[in-house]
Each structure stands twice: as C-alpha cells, then as structure tokens.
C-alpha positions, 0 to 999 in steps of 0.5 A: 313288939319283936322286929324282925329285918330280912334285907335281900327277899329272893329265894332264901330270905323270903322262904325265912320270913315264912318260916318266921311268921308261921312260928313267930305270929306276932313278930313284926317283919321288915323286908328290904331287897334291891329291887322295888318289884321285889319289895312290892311283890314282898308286902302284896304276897304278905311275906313281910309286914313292912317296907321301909323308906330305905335300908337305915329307916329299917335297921333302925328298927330291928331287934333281929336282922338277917342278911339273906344276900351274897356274901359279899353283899353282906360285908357291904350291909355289915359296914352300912349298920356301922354307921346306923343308929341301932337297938341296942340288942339287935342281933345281925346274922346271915346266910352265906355259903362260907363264914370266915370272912364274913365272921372276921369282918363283923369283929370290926363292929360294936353289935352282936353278929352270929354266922348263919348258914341254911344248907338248902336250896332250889333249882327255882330263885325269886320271891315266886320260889318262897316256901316255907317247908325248904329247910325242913330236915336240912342243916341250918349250921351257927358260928358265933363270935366267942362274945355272942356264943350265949345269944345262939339259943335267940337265933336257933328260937328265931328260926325255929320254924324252918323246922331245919336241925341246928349245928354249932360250928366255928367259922373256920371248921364250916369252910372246911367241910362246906369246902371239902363237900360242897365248893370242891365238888361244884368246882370238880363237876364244872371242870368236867363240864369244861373239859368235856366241851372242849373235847366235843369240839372235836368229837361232835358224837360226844355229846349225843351220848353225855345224857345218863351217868355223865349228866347226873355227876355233873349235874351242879355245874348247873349252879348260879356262876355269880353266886359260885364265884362269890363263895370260891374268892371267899374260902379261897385259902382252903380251897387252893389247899384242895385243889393242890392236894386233888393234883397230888391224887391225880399225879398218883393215878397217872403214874399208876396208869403209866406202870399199869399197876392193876392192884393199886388202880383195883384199891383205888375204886374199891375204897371210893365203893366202899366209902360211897356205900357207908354214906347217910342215905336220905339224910340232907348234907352239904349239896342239897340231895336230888329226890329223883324217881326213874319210870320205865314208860312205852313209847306210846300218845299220852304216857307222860300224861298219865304219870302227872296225872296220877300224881296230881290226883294224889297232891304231889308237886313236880320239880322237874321232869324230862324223857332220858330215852324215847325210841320207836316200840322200846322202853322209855324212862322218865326222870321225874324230880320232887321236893321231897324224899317223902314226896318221892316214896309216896309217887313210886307207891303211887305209880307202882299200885296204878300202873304195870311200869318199873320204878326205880330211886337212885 
C-alpha cells in the first residue's frame, strides 16, 4: 500500500490531501499538524486516514511525505527526518514560496527531495478552507535537485488531482520570477499602505477617499505579515537586487519630474499601458487573480438580497462581497468576489438576464 505523509494540514496541505485521495483512492494518507484540534478536526472530516502518535512514528511510514508548512518550518522537519528511520524510496517535497534555500539545504540529506510550489491560495486559512478544486488551472511549479530529476514524473502522478499545470524549474529561476511577480509586489503594495498611514495622520480626509483604485492596488498588503516575513528572509538576496534596481527607477523619474521632461514621463506610462494591455488575461500567475464582478445597484431595502439570491439559486458561492458606494437616490456598486473566473461569467450572465442592473469584470 501507497503511504502518503501531509505534516501541516491548514489551508494548502489539507486542500492537497483532498486532491490526493480523490485521484489516488487507495493511497493511504497520514496527516501531522501542530495542533491536535487540527489533527482531530483532519481524521473526523476524513481528510486524512491516519494521525500517528507523532511526527517520526509517521514518517517512519511514508513512502511520500509533503511539507505543507512555512519554509522555514520546513528545514526544521528536513533536519528532523535525518535522524528517522525511513523507506528507502520515500520521496520528500514541500510547498514553499521560495525554493533555493529549502533545495540547498535538502542537499545535506541521503533521501530524494523535489521542491514544490502550488501557486494558489485563499482569503480563508485552516482546515475549515480545505477544497479540493483550489488549484484547479493554476501553476504548481517542481525543482528537483539534479539526483532526483527522474522521480518528478512520481510527484507530478501524486498530485495529478489538483488538476493544476505543471512547471519544472530550477530553484534559483523560480525565486526570481516568484520574486519579480509576486514578493516584490506584496512589498511595493505594503509600503504604499505604510506610507499612505503615515500621511493620513496628517490628512485625516485622506482615508475617506482611499476606497476604489487605491484599495484594489494594494489589495495583498492584506497577506499573512508572518507568512511574508518567512518568504522575504528567504529570497532575501534577489530581493535586495529588486529593490536596488526599483530605487534606480524611482531616482529616474524624480529626476524627470525636477526638469518636467513631458516626453520621457509620456513614454514612461505609455510602455507601463502597453506592457499591461499584452499580459495573459484569465490565466492564473504568481498572485493568484481576484475574480471580482462590479454591479451597478439602487440604493433601495433589500437590493444586496436580491443579488445572492439570484445567485444562490443558480449554485454559485460568495467569496466576499462588500458596498464600494451606497448614497441617498444615486447608484450604488457591489463588489462581489468568486472562486472562479468560470463562477464569475456565469453570475454577470446570471445578474445581466434577471435584472436591468449594469455588470462589469475588471
């Protein structure tokens, strides 16, 4: 029988051993998190066949084992199987945000490692968020060491069933576009957050008016500080070179603005527009996308109750939904967000046919 070891059970590691068992129904799954109510919660849900007595009683077991923890955790586990009696073909992957280090480090061990990274996530965490359709369509991305390169065809079988598509990598190639499209960013957005508190002390009006555009773009600076602080100290080295080239850019324009070039400013948002415009469009990437409908509503009694009704009856689940602009006798707009572009369509379709209110996807 086929064992399979999950250690950490939140919101991407029980999602995984969903995605397992519906694919692999004879895979025997052991499922190991920190916290008991997580293991209870695990083995009464069904999620995973098994909670051994500990961590090493476990691992003693598997012939795959995931790491669905922080990196930084991870090395600590890494370390921990070291000292384990283990199968002799046990496979050991992870799904940290960066991969160098955690590549570099499984170096030091006898086992086969393979790097992991499912490029998907929620607004929601904890077992209570497990689904097993979270990684459907995005990019589930592999870094083998050069001694495990002929067992990635094992692991891509293994999660065959996030139905998610598959990218091999070296280690040091994912840091750096993960950190160019997705680590970067989260730093960008989240030091416009800081700045623009710091400047609302002053403007207190300010952050009346910080709703719409300023809101959307920095919208992951809502991400996990502890989570964000473990993948920054992690690609550390890439992203410091980021950051010194961004200061270069920035000198750039603060020098354009001192001599008021127009024409170098005109190029500088006119290559940003177009670049923008020629991106993929529905297509998952290093952030996971935000699948929000616009619905231009009256300001009238049970206007929000209505929408989710409509949808409800057509079966479509709510991420999120909150009222960007409710005044006296004007249009209001609800911002409704969904798991899926798919669900997305199908609730403009839905809205658009049942009702005379203007729907928009951005």
């Amino acid at each position: 029988m086929t064992k399979v070891m999950i250690v950490g059970l939140g919101l991407i590691g029980a999602s995984l051993a969903k995605c397992i068992k519906n694919q692999h129904p004879t895979y025997h799954l052991i499922g190991w998190d920190a916290l008991s109510s997580t293991r209870i919660a695990a083995l009464e849900q069904q999620i995973v066949d098994e909670i051994p007595t500990d961590f090493a009683s476990g691992a003693s077991q598997a012939n795959y084992l995931i790491l669905a923890v922080p990196v930084k955790t991870s090395l600590n586990y890494l370390q921990e199987l070291a000292q384990i009696s283990l199968q002799s073909n046990i496979l050991v992957s992870d799904v940290g945000s960066t991969k160098q280090e955690i590549t570099d480090f499984a170096t030091r061990f006898s086992f086969d490692f393979i790097g992991g990274h499912p490029m998907a996530g929620s607004h929601k965490s904890g077992i209570q968020a497990a689904n097993d359709a979270l990684f459907e369509n995005a990019y589930y991305i592999f870094t083998p060491l050069a001694n495990t390169k002929h067992r990635v065809s094992e692991l891509i079988d293994l999660v065959k069933g996030t139905k998610a598509k598959q990218i091999i990598l070296s280690a040091q190639e994912h840091d750096q576009i993960t950190g160019m499209l997705s680590h970067f960013p989260h730093i960008l957005a989240a030091a416009l957050v800081n700045q623009a508190d710091s400047f609302n002390q002053l403007h207190p009006n300010a952050k009346r008016l910080a709703a719409g555009g300023f809101r959307d773009i920095t919208r992951i600076a809502s991400s996990d500080p502890k989570m964000w602080t473990d993948i920054l100290l992690s690609n550390q080295n890439f992203l410091i070179q980021l950051i010194d080239q961004w200061q270069v850019n920035m000198e750039q324009i603060k020098n354009w603005l001192l001599s008021a070039n127009q024409s170098e400013i005109f190029h500088f948002f006119e290559n940003a527009k177009d670049t923008r415009d020629r991106l993929p469009i529905h297509s998952n990437g290093a952030i996971p996308g935000f699948h929000d409908l616009f619905v231009d509503v009256p300001d009238k009694p049970g206007v929000i109750a209505e929408v989710t009704s409509l949808l409800g009856q057509e079966n479509l689940s709510i991420i999120n939904i909150k009222i960007l602009e409710t005044r006296e006798d004007i249009i209001g707009v609800l911002q409704i967000t969904f798991k899926t572009q798919n669900d997305l369509e199908k609730a403009k379709v839905c809205i658009t046919e049942q009702t005379n209110y203007q729907c928009r996807m951005k």
